[in-house]
Residue, then its C-alpha position, 0 to 999 in steps of 0.5 A: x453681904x454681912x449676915x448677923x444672928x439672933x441667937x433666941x432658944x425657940x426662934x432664932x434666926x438671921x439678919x442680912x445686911x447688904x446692897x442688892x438683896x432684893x435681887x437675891x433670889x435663892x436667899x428671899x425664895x429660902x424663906x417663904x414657905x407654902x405656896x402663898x405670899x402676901x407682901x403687904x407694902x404702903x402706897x408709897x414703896x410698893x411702886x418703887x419695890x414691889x415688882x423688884x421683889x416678886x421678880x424674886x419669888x419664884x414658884x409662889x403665888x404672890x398676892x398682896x395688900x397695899x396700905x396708905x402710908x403713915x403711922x396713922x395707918x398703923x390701926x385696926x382698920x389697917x390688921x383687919x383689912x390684912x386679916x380679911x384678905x388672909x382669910x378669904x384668900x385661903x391662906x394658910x399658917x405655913x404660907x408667908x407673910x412678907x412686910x416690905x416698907x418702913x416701921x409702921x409696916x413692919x409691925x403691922x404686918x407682924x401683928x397680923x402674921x402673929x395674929x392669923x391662925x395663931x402665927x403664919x410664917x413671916x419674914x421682914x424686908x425693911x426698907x426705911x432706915x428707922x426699919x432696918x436699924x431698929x424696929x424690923x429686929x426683935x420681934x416687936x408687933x402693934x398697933x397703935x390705940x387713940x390713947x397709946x402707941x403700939x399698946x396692941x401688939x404682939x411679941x413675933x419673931x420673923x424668920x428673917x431679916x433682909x436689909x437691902x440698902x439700897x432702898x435708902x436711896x429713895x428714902x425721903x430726906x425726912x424719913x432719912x434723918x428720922x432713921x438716925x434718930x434711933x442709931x444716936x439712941x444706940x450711942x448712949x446706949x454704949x455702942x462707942x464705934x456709933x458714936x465715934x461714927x456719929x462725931x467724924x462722918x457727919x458730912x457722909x452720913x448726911x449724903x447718905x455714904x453707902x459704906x458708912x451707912x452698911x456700918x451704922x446698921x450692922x452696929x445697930x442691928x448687933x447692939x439690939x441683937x445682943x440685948x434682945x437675945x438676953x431678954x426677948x420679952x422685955x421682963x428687965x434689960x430688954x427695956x433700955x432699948x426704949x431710951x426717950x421713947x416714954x416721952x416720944x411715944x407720948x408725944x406722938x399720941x398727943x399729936x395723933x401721930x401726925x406731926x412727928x415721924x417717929x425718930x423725929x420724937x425720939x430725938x426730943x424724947x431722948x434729950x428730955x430723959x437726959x435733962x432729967x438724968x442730968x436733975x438727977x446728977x447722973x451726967x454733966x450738962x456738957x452730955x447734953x450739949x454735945x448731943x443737942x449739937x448732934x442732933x442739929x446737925x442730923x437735922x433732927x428737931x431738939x424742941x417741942x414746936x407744937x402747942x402741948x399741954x403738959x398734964x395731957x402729956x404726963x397723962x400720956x406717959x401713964x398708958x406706956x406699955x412700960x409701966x409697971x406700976x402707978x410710977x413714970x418708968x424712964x430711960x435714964x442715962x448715967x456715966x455707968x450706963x443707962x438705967x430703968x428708973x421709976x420715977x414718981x416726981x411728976x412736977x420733975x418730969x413736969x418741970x422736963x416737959x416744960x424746957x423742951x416746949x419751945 
């Protein structure tokens, strides 16, 4: 088991890494504090996880909320439904909150541990890799609006976080490759063992190769460990981390998050924000052709392969939640580095859209 900290002034805490740790019953009773657990889980993981994981939690009256899967799900009517069970159960603040499953769990239930009583206890059991190498880490809760993804929300920070690899295992092909979507992000975002990673092991990480993948996580885990501990609240750095997600995000709300799992924009959305660093002459063309290549070969999708109107879509892009002002605010990628850039040139970005609808 690998263990990494996040070190935050007033909520730091631990991230584990490791296969098993769903077995591990002195680590996951460790955090659940009060008499009371709610797992909240999706129709799809909690028949392979549930009972693994309460086989576990001795001691604790374990309850539970069971939401259908999918990010259309991660809704109002989801928070409520977690909401009103919290409440008519008698739960209170020092009980526990545990979310086992993907993203969308992750951070709907972490709205809602946020949400309840001003904040209960709340520990994350992520079991997508999306989850595990991004969303369950930081400390970001939401849900999604019609007009916007993830503009309710929160910032909340778990008291810990458990990744038992071997829930991946299980994981749908689709859902696999959506997880590496977000670990490419963290290659351009500096992190050259990922990257290095990436380039000679493509044949193991697509058969989903225990130790390469316990590598890929923890490298992940550590870059956004290190930028989150500098800027929790995402007021400045924080936000490279949101590398092609202005255009992703925009894309599933165009789709009514249907159409693409969340890596599977990503993956789009990242290739768009280095054209556009590219029309800016901030990298060759040869950056671009090297992760089009790779995202083909993590079968990720490079193009757009739905009808989208390209002023809807820029429309979209003005309800980010990163936007400070009336300007595009983007992840650009440059030989130094990643950069925040305002942009105002929407026939630029228009011109964007445009080559990545196939």
């Amino acid at each position: 088991m690998r263990q990494l900290s996040l070190p935050l002034k007033d909520s730091p805490y631990t991230i584990y890494i490791g296969s098993s740790l769903l077995a591990e019953q002195v680590l996951l009773t460790s955090y659940c504090e009060g008499e009371k657990v709610l797992i909240v889980s999706n129709d799809i993981v909690a028949p392979l996880y549930y009972d693994k994981l309460v086989s576990s939690l001795t001691n604790k009256k374990i309850h539970s909320v069971i939401i259908k899967d999918g990010e259309v799900n991660k809704s109002r009517t989801s928070f409520f439904q977690i909401i009103d069970y919290l409440v008519e159960n008698n739960f209170r603040r020092n009980d526990t909150l545990i979310a086992l499953g993907g993203g969308v769990i992750g951070d709907l239930s972490g709205f809602a541990a946020a949400s309840y009583q001003r904040g209960m206890n709340f520990l994350q059991v992520p079991t997508s890799l999306l989850a595990q190498v991004d969303s369950s880490v930081g400390g970001k809760t939401a849900i999604n609006h019609v007009m916007g993804k993830n503009l309710i929300g929160a910032f909340y920070q778990p008291v810990a976080v458990i990744i038992d690899t071997n829930s991946l295992e299980t994981l749908p092909d689709r859902e696999y490759f959506s997880g590496l979507g977000e670990i490419v992000k963290y290659a351009l975002l500096g992190e050259n063992k990922i990257h290095e990673l990436l380039s000679n092991n493509i044949q193991k990480i697509l058969d989903r190769d225990e130790a390469i993948l316990q590598q890929l996580i923890y490298l992940s885990c550590q870059k956004k460990a290190s930028i989150v501990a500098k800027d929790e609240k995402e007021k400045g750095e924080r936000a490279l981390l949101n590398l092609g997600h202005t255009f992703a995000h925009a894309l599933e709300t165009l789709t009514r998050y249907r159409h693409y799992l969340h890596g599977e924009a990503v993956s789009v959305g990242i290739l768009m924000a280095l054209s556009l660093s590219y029309r800016k002459h901030l990298i060759d063309q040869q950056v671009i052709d090297d992760y089009t290549r790779l995202f083909e070969q993590l079968n990720l999708p490079t193009k757009i392969d739905v009808k989208v109107d390209i002023e809807e879509f820029l429309l979209a892009m003005t309800k980010d939640k990163k936007n400070q002002s009336d300007s595009y605010r983007v992840i650009l990628v440059s030989q130094q580095g990643c950069i925040i850039q305002e942009e105002t040139d929407k026939a630029l970005l228009a011109s964007v859209i445009k080559e990545y609808i196939s």
